[in-house]
FIKOLZA-1660 file (N, C-alpha, C; in steps of 0.1 Angstrom, whole numbers, plus 5000, padded with zeros to 4 digits):
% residues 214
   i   px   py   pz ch aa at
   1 3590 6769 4305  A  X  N
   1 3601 6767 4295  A  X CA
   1 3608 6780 4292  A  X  C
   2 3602 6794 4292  A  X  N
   2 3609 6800 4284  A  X CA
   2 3618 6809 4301  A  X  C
   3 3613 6802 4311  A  X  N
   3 3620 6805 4328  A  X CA
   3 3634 6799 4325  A  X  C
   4 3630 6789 4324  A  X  N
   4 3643 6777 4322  A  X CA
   4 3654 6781 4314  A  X  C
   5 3647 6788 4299  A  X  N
   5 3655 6795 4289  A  X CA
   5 3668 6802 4290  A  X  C
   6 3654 6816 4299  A  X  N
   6 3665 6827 4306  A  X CA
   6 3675 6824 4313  A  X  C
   7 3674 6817 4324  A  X  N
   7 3680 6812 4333  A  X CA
   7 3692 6806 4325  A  X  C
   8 3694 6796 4315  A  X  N
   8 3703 6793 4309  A  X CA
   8 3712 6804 4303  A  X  C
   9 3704 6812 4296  A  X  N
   9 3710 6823 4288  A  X CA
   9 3717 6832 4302  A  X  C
  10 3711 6838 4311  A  X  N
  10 3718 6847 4320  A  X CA
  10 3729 6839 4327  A  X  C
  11 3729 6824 4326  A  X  N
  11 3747 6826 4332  A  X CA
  11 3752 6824 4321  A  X  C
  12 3747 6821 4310  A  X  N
  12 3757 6821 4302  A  X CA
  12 3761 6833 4298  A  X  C
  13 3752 6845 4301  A  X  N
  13 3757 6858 4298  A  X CA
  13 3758 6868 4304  A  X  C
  14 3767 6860 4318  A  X  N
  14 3772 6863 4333  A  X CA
  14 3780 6878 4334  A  X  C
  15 3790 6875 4325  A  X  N
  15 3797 6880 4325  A  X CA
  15 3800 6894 4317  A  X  C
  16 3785 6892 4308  A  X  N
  16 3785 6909 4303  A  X CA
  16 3773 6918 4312  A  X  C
  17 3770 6913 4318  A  X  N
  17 3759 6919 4329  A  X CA
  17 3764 6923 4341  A  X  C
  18 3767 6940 4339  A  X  N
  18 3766 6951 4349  A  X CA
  18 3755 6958 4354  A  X  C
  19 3756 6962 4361  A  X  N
  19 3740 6970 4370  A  X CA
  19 3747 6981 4365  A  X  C
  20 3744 6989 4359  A  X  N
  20 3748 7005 4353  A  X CA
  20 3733 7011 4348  A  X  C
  21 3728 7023 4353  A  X  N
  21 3720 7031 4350  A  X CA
  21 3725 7042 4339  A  X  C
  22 3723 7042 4327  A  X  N
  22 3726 7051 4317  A  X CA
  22 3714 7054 4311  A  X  C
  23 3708 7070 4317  A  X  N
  23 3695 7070 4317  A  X CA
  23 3690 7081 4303  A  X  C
  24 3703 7084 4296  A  X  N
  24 3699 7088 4282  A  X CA
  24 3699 7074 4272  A  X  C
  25 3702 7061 4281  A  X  N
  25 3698 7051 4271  A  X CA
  25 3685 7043 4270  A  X  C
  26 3680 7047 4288  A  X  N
  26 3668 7041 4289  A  X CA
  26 3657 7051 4280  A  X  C
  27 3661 7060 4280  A  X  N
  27 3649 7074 4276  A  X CA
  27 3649 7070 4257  A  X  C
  28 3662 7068 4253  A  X  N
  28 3659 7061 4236  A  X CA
  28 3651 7046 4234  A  X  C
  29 3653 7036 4245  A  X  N
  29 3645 7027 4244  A  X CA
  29 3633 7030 4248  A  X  C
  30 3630 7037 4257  A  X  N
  30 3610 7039 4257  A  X CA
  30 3606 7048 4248  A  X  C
  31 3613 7057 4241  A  X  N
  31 3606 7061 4230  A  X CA
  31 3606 7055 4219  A  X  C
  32 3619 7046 4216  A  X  N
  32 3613 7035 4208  A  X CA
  32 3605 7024 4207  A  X  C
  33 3604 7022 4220  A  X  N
  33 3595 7009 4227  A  X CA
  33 3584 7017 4223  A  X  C
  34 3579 7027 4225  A  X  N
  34 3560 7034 4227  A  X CA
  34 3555 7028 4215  A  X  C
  35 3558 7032 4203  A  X  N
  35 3548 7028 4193  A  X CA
  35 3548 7012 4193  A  X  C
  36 3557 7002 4199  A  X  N
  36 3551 6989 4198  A  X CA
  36 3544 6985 4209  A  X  C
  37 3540 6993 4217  A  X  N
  37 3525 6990 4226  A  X CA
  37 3515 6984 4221  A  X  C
  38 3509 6999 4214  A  X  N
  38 3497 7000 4209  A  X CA
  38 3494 6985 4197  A  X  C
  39 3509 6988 4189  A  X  N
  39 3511 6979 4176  A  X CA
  39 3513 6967 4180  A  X  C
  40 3516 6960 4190  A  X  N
  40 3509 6949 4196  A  X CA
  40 3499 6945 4197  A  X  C
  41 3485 6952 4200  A  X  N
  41 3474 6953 4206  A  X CA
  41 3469 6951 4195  A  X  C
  42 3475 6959 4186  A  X  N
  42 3467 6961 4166  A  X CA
  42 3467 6949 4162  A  X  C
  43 3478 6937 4160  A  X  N
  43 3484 6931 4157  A  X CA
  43 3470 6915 4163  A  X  C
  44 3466 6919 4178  A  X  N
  44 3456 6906 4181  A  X CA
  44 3445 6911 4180  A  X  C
  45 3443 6927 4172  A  X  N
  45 3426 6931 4174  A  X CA
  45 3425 6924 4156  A  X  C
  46 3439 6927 4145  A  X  N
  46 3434 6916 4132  A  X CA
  46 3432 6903 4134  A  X  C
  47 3441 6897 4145  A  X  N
  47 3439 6878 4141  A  X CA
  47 3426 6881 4148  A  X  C
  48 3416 6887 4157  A  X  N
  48 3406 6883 4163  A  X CA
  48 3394 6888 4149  A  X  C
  49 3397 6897 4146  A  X  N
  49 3385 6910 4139  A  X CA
  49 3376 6898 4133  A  X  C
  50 3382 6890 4120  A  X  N
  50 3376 6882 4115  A  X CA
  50 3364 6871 4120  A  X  C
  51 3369 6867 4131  A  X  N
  51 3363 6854 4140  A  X CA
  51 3349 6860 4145  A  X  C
  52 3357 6873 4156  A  X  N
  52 3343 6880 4160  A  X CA
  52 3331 6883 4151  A  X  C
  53 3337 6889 4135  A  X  N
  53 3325 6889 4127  A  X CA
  53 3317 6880 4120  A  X  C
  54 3326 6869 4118  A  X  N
  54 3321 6852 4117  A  X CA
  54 3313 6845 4125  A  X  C
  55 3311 6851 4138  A  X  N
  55 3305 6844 4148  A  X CA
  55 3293 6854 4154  A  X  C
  56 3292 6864 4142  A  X  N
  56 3283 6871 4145  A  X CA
  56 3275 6873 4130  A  X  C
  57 3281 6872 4121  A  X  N
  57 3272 6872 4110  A  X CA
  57 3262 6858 4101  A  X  C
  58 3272 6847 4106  A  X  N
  58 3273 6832 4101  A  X CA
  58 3268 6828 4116  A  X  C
  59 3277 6811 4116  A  X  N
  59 3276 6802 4131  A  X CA
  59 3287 6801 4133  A  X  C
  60 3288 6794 4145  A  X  N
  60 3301 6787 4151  A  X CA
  60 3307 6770 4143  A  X  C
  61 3296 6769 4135  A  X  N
  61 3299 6758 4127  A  X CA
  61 3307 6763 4118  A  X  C
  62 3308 6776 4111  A  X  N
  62 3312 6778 4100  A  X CA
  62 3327 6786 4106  A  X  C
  63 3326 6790 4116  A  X  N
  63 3341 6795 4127  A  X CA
  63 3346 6786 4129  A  X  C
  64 3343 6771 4130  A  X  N
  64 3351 6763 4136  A  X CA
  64 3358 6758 4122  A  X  C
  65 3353 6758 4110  A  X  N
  65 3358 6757 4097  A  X CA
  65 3371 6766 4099  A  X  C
  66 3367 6781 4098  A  X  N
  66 3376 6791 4096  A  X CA
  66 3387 6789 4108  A  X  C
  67 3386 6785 4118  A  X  N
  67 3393 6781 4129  A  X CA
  67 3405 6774 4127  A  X  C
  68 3399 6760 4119  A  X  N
  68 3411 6747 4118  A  X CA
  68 3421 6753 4104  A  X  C
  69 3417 6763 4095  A  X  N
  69 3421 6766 4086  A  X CA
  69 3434 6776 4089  A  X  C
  70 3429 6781 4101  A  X  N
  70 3439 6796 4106  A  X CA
  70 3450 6789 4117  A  X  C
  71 3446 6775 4120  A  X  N
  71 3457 6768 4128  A  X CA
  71 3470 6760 4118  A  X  C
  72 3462 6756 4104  A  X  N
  72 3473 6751 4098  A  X CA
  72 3482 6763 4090  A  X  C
  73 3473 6775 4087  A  X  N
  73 3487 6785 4084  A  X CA
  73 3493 6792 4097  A  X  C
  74 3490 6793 4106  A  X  N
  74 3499 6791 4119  A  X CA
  74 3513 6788 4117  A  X  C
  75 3512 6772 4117  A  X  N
  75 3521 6763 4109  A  X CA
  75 3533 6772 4102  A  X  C
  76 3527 6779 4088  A  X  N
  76 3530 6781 4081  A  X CA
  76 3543 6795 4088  A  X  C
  77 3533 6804 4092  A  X  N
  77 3535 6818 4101  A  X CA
  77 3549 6814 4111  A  X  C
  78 3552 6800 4117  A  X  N
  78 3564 6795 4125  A  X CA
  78 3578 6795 4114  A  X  C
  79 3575 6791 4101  A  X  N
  79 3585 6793 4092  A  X CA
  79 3589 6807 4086  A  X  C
  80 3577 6814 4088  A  X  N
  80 3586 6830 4085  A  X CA
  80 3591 6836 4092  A  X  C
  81 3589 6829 4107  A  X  N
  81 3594 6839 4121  A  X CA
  81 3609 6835 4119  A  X  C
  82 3610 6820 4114  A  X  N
  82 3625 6816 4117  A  X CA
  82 3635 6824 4105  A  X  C
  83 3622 6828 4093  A  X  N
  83 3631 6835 4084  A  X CA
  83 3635 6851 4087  A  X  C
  84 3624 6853 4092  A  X  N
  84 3626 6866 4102  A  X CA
  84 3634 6867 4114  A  X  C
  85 3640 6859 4120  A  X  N
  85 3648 6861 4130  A  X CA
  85 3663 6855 4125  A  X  C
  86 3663 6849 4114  A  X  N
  86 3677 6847 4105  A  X CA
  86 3680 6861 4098  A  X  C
  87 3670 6867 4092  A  X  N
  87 3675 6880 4085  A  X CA
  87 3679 6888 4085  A  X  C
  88 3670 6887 4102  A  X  N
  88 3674 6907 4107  A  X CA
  88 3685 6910 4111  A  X  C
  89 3693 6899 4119  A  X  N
  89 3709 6904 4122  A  X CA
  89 3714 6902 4108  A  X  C
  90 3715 6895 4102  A  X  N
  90 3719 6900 4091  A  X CA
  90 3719 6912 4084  A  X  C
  91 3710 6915 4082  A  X  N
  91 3707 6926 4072  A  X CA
  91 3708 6938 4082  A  X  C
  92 3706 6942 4094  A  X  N
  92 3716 6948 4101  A  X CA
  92 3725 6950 4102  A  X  C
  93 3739 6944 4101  A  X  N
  93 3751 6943 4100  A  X CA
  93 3756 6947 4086  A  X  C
  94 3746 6943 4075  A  X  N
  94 3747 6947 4064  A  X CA
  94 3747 6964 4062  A  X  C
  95 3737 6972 4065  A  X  N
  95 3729 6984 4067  A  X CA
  95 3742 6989 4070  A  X  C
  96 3751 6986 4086  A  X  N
  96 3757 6993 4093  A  X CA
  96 3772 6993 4086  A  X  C
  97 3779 6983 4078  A  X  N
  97 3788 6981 4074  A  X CA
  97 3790 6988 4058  A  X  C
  98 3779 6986 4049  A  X  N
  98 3784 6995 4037  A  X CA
  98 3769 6995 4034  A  X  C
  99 3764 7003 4026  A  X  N
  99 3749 7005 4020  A  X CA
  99 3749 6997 4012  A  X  C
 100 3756 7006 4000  A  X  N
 100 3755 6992 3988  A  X CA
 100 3753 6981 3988  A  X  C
 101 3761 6970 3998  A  X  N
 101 3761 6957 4001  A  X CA
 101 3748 6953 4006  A  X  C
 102 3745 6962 4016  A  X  N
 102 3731 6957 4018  A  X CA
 102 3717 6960 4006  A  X  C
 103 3719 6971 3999  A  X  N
 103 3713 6969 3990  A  X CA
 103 3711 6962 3980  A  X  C
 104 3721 6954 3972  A  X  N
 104 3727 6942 3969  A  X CA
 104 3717 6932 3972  A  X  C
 105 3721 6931 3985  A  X  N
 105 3719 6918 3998  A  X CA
 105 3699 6920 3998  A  X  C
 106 3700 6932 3999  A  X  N
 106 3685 6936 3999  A  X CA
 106 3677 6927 3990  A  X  C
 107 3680 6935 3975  A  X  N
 107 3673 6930 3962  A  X CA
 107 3674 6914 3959  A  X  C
 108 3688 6910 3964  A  X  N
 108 3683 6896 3965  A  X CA
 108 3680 6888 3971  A  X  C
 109 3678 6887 3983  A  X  N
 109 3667 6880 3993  A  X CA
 109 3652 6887 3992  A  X  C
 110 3650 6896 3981  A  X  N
 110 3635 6903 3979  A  X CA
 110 3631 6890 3969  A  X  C
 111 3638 6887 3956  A  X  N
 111 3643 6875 3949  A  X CA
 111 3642 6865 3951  A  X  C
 112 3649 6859 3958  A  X  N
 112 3646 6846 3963  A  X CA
 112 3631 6843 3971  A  X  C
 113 3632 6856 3984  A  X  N
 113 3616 6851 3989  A  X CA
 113 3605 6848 3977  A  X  C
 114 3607 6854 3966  A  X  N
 114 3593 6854 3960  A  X CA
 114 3593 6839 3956  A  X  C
 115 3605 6837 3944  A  X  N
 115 3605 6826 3942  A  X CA
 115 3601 6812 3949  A  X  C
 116 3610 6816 3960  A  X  N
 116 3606 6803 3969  A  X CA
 116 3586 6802 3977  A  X  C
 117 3582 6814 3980  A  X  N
 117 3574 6815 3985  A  X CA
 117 3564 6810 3973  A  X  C
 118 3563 6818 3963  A  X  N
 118 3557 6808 3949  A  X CA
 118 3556 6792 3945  A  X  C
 119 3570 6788 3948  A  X  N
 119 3567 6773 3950  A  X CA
 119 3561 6769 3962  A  X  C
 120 3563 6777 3975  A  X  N
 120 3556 6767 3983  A  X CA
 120 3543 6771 3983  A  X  C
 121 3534 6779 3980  A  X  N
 121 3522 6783 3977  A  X CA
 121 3516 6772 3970  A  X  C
 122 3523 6770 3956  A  X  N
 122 3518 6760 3947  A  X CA
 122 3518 6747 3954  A  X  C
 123 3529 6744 3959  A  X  N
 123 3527 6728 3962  A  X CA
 123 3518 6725 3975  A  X  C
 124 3518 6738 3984  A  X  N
 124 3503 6734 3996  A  X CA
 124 3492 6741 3986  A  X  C
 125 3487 6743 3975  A  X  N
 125 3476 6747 3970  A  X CA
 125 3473 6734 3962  A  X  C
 126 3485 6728 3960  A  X  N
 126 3482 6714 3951  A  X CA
 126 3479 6706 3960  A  X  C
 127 3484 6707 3970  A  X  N
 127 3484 6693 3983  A  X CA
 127 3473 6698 3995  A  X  C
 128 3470 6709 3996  A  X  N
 128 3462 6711 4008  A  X CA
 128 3449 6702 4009  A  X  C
 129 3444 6695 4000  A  X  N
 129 3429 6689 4003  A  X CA
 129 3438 6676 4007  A  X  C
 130 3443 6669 4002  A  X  N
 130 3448 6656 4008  A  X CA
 130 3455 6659 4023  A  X  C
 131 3462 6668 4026  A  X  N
 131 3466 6670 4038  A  X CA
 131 3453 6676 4050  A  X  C
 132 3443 6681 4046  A  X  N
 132 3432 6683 4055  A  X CA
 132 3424 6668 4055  A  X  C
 133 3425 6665 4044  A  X  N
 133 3417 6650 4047  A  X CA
 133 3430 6638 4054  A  X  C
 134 3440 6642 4053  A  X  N
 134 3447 6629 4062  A  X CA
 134 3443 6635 4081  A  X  C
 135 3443 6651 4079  A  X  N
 135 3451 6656 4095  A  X CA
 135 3435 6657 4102  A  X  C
 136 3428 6662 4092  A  X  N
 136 3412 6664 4102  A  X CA
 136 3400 6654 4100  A  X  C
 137 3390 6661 4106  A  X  N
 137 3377 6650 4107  A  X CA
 137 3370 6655 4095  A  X  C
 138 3359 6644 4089  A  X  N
 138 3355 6645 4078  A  X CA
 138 3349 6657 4077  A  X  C
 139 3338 6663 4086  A  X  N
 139 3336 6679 4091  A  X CA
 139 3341 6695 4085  A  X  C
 140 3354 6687 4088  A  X  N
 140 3368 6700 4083  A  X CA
 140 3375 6698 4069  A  X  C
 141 3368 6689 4062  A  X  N
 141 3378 6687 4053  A  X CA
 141 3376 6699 4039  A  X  C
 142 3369 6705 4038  A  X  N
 142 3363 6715 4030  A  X CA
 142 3371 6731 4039  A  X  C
 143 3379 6728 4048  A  X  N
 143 3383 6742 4050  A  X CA
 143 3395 6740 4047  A  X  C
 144 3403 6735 4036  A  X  N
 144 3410 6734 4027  A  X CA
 144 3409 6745 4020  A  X  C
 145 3395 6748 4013  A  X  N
 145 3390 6761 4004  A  X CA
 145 3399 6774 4012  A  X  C
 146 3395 6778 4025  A  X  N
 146 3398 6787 4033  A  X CA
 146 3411 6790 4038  A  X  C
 147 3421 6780 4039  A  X  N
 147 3435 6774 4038  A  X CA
 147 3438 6780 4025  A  X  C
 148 3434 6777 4018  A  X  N
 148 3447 6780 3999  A  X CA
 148 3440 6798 4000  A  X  C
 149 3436 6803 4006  A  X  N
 149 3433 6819 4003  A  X CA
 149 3442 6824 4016  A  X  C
 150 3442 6820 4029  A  X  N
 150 3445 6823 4040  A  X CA
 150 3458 6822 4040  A  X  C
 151 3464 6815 4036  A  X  N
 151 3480 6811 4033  A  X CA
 151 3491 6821 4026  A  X  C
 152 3482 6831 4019  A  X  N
 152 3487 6842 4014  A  X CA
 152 3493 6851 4025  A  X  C
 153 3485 6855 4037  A  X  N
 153 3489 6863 4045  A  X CA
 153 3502 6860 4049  A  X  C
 154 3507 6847 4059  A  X  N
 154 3515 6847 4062  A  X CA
 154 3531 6853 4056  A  X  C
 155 3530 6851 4040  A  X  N
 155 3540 6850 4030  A  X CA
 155 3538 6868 4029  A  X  C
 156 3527 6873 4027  A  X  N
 156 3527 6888 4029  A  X CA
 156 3534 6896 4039  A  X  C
 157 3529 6888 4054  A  X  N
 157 3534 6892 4067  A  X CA
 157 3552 6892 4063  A  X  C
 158 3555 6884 4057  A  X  N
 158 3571 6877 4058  A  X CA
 158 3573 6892 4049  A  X  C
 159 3566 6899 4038  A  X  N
 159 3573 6904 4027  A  X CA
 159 3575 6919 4040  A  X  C
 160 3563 6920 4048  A  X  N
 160 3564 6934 4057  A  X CA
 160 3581 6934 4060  A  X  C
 161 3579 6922 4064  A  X  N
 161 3596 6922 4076  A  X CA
 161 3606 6923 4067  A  X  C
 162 3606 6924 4053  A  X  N
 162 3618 6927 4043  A  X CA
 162 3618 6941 4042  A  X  C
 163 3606 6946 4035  A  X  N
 163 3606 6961 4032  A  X CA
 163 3606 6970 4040  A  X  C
 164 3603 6963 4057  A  X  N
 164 3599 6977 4067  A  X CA
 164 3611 6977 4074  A  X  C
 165 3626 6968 4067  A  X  N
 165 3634 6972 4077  A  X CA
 165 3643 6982 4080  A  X  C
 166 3642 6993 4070  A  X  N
 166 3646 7004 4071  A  X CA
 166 3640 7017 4081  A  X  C
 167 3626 7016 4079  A  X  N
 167 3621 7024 4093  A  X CA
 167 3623 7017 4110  A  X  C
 168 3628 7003 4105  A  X  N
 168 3630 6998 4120  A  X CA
 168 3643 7004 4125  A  X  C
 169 3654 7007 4111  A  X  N
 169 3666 7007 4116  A  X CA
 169 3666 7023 4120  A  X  C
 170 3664 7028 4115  A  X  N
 170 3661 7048 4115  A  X CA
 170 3650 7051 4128  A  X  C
 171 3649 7043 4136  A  X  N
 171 3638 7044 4144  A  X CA
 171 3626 7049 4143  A  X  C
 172 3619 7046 4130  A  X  N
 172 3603 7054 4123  A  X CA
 172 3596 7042 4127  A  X  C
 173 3596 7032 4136  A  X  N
 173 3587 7024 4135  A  X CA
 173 3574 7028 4142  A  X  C
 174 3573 7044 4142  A  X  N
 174 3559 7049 4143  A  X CA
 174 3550 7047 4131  A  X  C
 175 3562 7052 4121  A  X  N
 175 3553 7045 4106  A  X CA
 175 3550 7036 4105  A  X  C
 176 3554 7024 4110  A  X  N
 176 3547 7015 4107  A  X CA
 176 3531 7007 4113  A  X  C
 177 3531 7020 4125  A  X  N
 177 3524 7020 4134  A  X CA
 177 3508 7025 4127  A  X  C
 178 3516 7040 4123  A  X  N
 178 3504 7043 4116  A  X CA
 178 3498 7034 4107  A  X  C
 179 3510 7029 4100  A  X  N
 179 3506 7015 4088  A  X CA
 179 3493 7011 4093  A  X  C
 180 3495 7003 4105  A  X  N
 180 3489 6988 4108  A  X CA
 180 3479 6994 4111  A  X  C
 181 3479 7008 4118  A  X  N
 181 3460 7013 4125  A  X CA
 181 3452 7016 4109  A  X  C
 182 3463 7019 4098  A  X  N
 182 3450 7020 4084  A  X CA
 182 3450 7005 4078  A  X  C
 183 3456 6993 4081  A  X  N
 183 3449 6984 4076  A  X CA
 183 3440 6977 4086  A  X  C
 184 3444 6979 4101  A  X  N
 184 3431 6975 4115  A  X CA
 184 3419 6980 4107  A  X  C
 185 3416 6992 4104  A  X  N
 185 3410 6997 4099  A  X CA
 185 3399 6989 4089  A  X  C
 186 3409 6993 4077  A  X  N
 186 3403 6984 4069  A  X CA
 186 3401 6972 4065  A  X  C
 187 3407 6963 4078  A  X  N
 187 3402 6952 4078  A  X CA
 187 3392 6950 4085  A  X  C
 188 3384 6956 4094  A  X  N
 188 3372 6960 4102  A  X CA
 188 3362 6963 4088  A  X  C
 189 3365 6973 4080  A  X  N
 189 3354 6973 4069  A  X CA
 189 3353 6963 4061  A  X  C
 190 3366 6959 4055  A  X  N
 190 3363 6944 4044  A  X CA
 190 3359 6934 4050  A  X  C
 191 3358 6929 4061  A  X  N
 191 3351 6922 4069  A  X CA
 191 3338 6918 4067  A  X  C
 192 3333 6936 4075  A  X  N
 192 3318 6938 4075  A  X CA
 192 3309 6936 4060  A  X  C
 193 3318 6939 4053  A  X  N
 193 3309 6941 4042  A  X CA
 193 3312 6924 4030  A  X  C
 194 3325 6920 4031  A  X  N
 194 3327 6909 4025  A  X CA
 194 3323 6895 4033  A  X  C
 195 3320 6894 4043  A  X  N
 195 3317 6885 4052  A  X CA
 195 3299 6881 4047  A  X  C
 196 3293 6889 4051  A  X  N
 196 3281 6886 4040  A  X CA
 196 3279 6882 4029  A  X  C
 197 3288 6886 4021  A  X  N
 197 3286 6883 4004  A  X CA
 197 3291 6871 4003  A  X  C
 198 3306 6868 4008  A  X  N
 198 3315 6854 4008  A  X CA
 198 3312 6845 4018  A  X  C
 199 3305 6849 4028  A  X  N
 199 3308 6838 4043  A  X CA
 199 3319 6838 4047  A  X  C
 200 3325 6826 4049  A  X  N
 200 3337 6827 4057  A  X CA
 200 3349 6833 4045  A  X  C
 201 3350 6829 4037  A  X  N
 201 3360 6832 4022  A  X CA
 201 3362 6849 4024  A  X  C
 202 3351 6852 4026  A  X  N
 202 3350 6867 4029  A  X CA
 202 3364 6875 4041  A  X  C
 203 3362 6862 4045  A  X  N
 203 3366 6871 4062  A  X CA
 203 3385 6868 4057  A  X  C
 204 3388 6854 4049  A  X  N
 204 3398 6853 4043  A  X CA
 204 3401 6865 4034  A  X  C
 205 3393 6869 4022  A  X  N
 205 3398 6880 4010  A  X CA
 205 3402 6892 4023  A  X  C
 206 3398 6894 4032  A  X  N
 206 3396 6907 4041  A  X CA
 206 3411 6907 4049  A  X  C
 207 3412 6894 4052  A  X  N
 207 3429 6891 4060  A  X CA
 207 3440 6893 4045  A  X  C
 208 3438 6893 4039  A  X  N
 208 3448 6889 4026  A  X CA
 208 3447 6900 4024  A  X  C
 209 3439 6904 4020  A  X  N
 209 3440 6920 4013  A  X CA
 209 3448 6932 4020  A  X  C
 210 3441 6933 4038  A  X  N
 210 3448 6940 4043  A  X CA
 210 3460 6935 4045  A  X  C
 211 3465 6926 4045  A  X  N
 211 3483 6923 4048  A  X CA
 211 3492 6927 4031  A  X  C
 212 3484 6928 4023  A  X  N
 212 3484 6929 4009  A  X CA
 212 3490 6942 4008  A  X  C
 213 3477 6953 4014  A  X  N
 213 3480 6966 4015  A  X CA
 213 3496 6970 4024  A  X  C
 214 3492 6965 4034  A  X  N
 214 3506 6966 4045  A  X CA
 214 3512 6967 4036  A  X  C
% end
């Protein structure tokens, strides 16, 4: 699918595609490309950190709970990307055209996320047990609990891509780099240590918290 994609998009975008080597432009994209290597890598060592310690301190009974829980905020995670990929050219264009405006523009889409993200929190924290009991097997229906804690992160994740987009625009997105290797970090420790005490809930307070910190 996403062959098929390109393929559509390059003739449609025939006609702005020259073969030109401008190699003080390639040298600003790989040095801005480098810090999102690693911060990729960071990014599947947190969605895994949890599971691995789940499946090492607990069972696979209680992973497969934590499992169906991390598939329905997934779900969730697809709605902030779309908010995330509506925002950025905007608020780009904003940044480049007048400051104020975007700062303006800033404070109030900081505003509305909350609000809105508030209501939808409440109404899947009011609705999430009926919705695990219509979608899963009677087995799963208790990782509902782990759902209404887990559901935070995504809405966290969404607040990163508001506030970090000034080091994206200034090209510091090494900072953010550093960011994510001290919450890798410390989500490796809240883990270890809250995963025992909580069980799986644990391995939830440990995902929330560090995206909290972010």
């Amino acid at each position: 699918s996403y062959l098929i994609l390109f393929l559509i998009l390059l003739f449609e975008f025939r006609k702005f595609i020259k073969i030109n080597f401008q190699y003080h432009i390639i040298k600003k994209i790989i040095k801005y490309a480098m810090p999102l290597l690693p911060l990729t890598f960071l990014w599947f060592l947190i969605s895994i950190t949890d599971r691995i310690y789940i499946s090492n301190f607990l069972n696979l009974a209680v992973l497969g709970l934590y499992s169906i829980a991390a598939k329905f905020v997934l779900g969730i995670n697809f709605l902030i990307d779309i908010f995330h990929k509506s925002w950025w050219p905007i608020i780009m264009k904003s940044i480049n055209d007048d400051f104020l405006v975007y700062n303006t523009l800033f404070n109030k889409v900081l505003r509305y996320y909350f609000c809105i993200s508030i209501l939808i929190l409440s109404v899947l924290n009011l609705t999430s047990e009926t919705i695990f009991y219509i979608f899963t097997g009677k087995e799963y229906h208790n990782a509902f609990e782990l759902f209404n804690i887990l559901i935070l992160q995504p809405f966290l994740f969404g607040l990163f891509y508001i506030t970090s987009i000034g080091m994206w625009k200034d090209n510091k997105n090494i900072l953010i780099l550093y960011s994510v290797i001290i919450i890798t970090s410390i989500n490796f420790i809240l883990n270890y240590y809250l995963i025992p005490i909580f069980g799986a809930k644990g391995a939830a307070y440990s995902t929330v918290i560090s995206f909290l910190i972010l």
